[in-house]
DSSP file (Angstrom, degrees, kcal/mol; ACC not computed):
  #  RESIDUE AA STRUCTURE BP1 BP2  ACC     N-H-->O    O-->H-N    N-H-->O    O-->H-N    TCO  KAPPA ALPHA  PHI   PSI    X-CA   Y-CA   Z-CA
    1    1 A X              0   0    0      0, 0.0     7,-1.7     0, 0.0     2,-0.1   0.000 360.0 360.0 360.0 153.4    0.0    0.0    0.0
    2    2 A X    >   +     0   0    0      5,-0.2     3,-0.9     1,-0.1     5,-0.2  -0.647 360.0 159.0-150.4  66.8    1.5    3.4   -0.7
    3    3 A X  T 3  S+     0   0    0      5,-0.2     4,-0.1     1,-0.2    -1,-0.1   0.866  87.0  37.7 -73.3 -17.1   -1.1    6.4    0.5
    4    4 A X  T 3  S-     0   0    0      2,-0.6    -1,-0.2     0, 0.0     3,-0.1  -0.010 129.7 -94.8 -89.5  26.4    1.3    9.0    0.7
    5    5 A X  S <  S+     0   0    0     -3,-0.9     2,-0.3     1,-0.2    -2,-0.1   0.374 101.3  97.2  84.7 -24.4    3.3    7.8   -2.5
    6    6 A X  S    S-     0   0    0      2,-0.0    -2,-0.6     1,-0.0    -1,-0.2  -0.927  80.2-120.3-111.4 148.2    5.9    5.6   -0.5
    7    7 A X        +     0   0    0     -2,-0.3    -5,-0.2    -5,-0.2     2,-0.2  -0.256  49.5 148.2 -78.2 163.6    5.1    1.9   -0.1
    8    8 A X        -     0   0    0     -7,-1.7    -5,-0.2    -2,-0.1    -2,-0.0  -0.702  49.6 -81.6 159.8 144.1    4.7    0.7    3.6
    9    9 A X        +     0   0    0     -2,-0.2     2,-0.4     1,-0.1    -7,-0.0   0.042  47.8 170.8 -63.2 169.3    3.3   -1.2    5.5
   10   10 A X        -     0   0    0      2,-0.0     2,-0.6    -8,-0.0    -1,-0.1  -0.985  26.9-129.0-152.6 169.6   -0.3   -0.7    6.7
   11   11 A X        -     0   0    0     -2,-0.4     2,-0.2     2,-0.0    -2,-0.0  -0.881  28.7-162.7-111.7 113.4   -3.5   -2.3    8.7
   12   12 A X    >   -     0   0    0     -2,-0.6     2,-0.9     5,-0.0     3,-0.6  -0.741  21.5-133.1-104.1 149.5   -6.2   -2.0    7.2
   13   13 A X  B >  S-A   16   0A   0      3,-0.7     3,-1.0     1,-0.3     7,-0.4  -0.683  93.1 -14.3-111.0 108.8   -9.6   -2.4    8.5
   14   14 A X  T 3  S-     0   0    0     -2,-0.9    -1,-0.3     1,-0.3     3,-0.1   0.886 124.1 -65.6  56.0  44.2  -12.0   -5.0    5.8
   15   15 A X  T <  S+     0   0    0     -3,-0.6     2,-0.5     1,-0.2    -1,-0.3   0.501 110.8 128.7  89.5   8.0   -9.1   -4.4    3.2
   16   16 A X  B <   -A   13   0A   0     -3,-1.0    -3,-0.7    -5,-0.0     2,-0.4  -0.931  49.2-141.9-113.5 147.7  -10.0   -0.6    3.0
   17   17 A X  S    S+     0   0    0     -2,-0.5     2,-0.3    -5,-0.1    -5,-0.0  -0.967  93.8  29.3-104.3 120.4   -8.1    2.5    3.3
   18   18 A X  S    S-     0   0    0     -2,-0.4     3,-0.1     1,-0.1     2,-0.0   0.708 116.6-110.7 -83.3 173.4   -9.2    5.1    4.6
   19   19 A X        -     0   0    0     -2,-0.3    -2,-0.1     1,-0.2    -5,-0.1  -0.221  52.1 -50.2 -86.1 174.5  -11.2    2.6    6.7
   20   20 A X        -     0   0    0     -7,-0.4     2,-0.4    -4,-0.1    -1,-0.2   0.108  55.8-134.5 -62.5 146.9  -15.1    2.1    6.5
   21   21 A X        -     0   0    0     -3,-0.1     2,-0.6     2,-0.0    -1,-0.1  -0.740  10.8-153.8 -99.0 146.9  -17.3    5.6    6.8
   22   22 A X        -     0   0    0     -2,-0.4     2,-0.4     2,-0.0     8,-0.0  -0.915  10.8-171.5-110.9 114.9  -20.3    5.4    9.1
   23   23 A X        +     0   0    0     -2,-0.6     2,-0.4     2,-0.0    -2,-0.0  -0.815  16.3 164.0-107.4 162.1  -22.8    8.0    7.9
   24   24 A X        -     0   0    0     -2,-0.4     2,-0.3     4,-0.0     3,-0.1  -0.918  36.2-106.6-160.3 177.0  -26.0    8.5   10.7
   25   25 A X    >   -     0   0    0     -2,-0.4     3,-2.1     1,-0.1    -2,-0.0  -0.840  54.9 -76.5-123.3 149.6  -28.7   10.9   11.3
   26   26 A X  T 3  S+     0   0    0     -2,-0.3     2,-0.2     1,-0.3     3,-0.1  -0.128 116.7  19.8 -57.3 160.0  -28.6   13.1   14.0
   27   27 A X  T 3  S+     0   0    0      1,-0.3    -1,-0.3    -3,-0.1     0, 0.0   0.155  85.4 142.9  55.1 -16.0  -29.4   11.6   17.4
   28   28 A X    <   -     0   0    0     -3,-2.1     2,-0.4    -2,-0.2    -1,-0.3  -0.261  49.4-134.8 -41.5 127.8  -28.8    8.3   16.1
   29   29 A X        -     0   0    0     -3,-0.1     2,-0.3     2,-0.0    -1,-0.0  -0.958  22.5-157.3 -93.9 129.0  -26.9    5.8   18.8
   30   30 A X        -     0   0    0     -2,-0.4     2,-0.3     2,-0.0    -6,-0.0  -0.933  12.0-167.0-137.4  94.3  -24.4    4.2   17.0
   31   31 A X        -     0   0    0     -2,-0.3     2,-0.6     2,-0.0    -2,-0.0  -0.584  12.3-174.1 -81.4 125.4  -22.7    0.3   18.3
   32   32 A X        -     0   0    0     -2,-0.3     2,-0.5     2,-0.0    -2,-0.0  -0.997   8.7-151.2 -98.9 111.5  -19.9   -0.4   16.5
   33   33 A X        -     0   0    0     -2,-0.6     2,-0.3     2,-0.0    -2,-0.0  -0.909   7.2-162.6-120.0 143.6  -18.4   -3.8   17.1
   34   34 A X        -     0   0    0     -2,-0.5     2,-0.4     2,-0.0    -2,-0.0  -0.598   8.4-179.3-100.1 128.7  -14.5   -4.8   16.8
   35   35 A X        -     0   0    0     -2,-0.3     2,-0.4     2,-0.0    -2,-0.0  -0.922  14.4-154.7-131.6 108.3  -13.0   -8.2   16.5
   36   36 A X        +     0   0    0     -2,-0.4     6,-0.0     1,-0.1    -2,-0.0  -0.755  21.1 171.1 -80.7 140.7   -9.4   -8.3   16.3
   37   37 A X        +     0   0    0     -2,-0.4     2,-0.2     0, 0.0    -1,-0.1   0.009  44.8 104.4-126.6  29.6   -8.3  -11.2   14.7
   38   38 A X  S    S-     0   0    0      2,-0.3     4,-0.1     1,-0.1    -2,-0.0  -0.529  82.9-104.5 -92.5-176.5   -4.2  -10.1   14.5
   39   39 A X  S    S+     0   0    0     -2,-0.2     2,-0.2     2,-0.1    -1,-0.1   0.644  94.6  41.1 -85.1 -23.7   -1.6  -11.8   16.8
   40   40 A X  S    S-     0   0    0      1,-0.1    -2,-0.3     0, 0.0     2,-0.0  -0.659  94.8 -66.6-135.3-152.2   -1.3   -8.8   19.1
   41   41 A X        -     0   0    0     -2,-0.2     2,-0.4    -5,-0.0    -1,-0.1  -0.254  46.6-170.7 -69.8 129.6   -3.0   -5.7   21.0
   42   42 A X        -     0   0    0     -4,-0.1     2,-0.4    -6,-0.0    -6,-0.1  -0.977  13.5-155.3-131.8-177.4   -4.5   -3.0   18.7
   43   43 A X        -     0   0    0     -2,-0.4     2,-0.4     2,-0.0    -2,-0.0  -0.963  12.1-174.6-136.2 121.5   -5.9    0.6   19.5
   44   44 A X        -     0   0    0     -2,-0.4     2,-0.3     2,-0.0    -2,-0.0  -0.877  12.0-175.3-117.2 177.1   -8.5    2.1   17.1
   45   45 A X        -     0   0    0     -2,-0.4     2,-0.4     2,-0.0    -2,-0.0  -0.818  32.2-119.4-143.1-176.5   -9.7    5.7   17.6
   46   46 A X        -     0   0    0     -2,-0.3     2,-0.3     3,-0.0     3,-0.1  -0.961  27.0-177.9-141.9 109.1  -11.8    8.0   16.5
   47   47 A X        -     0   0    0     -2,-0.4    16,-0.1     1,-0.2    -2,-0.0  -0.518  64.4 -17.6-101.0 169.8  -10.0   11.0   15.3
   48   48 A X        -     0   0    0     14,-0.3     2,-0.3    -2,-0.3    -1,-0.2   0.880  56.2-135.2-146.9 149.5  -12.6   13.5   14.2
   49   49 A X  E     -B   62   0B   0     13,-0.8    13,-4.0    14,-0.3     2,-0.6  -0.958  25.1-132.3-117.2 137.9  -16.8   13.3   13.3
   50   50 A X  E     -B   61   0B   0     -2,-0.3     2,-0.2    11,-0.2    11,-0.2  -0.902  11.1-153.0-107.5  98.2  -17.8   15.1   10.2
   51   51 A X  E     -B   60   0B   0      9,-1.2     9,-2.1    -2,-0.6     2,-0.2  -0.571  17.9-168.3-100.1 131.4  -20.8   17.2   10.9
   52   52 A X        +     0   0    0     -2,-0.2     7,-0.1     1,-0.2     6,-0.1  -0.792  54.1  26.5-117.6 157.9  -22.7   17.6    7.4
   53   53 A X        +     0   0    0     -2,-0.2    -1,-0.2     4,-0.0     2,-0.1   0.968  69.7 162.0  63.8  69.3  -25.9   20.3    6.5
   54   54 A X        -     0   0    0      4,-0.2     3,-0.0    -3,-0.2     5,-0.0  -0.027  58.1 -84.3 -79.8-160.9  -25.7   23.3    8.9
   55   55 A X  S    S+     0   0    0      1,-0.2    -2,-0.0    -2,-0.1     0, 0.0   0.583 124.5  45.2 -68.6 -48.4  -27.2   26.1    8.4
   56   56 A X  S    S-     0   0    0      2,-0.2    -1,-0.2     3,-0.0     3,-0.1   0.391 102.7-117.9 -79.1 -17.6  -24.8   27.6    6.3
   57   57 A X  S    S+     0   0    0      1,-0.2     2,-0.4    -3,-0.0    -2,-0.1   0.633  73.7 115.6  73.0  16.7  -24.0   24.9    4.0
   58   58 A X        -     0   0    0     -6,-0.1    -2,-0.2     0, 0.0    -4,-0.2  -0.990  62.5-132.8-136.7 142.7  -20.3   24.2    4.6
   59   59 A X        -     0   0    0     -2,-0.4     2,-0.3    -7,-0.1    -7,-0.2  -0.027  31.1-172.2 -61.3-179.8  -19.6   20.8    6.1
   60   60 A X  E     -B   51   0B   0     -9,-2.1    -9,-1.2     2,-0.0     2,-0.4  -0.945  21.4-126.8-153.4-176.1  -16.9   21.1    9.4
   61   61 A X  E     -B   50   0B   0     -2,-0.3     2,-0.4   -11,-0.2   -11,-0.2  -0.952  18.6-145.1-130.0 139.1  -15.1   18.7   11.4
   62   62 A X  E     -B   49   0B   0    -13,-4.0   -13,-0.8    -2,-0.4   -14,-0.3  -0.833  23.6-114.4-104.5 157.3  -15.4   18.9   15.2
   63   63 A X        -     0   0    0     -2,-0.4   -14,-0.3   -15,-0.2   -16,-0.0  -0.194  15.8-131.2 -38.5 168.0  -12.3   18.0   17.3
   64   64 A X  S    S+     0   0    0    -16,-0.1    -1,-0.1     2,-0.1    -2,-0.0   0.448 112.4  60.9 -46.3 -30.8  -12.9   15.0   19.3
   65   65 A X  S    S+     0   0    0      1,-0.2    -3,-0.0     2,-0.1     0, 0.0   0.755 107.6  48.1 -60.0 -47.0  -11.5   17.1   22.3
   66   66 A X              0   0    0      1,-0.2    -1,-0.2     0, 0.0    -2,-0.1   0.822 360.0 360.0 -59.2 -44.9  -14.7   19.4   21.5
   67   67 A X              0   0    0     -4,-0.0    -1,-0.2   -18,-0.0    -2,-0.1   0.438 360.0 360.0 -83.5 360.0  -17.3   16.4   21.3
């Protein structure tokens, strides 16, 4: 895999990069569940939520810090 142009390795999460989108409606409660099946520990996150159809029309991204 090469996403910046240089090959390296990577993990990818059901063979895609960037990994799977979740889109939802507001107020939605949203279970995600994880199964690792590599040989060791892994850590996902959740680096940002993409809040779409303000007022204004322009998507944004909130911090996680924020949320």
């Amino acid at each position: 895999m090469s996403p910046l142009g240089v090959p390296q390795q990577v993990i990818l999460i059901n063979d895609k990069f960037p990994g799977p989108v979740i889109n939802c409606t507001s107020n939605n409660n949203i279970v995600v569940n994880v199964f690792n099946n590599l040989d060791e520990p892994f850590l996902l996150t959740w680096n940002a939520q993409k809040f779409m159809g303000r007022w204004d029309t322009r998507d944004y991204v909130s911090n996680p810090a924020w949320n």
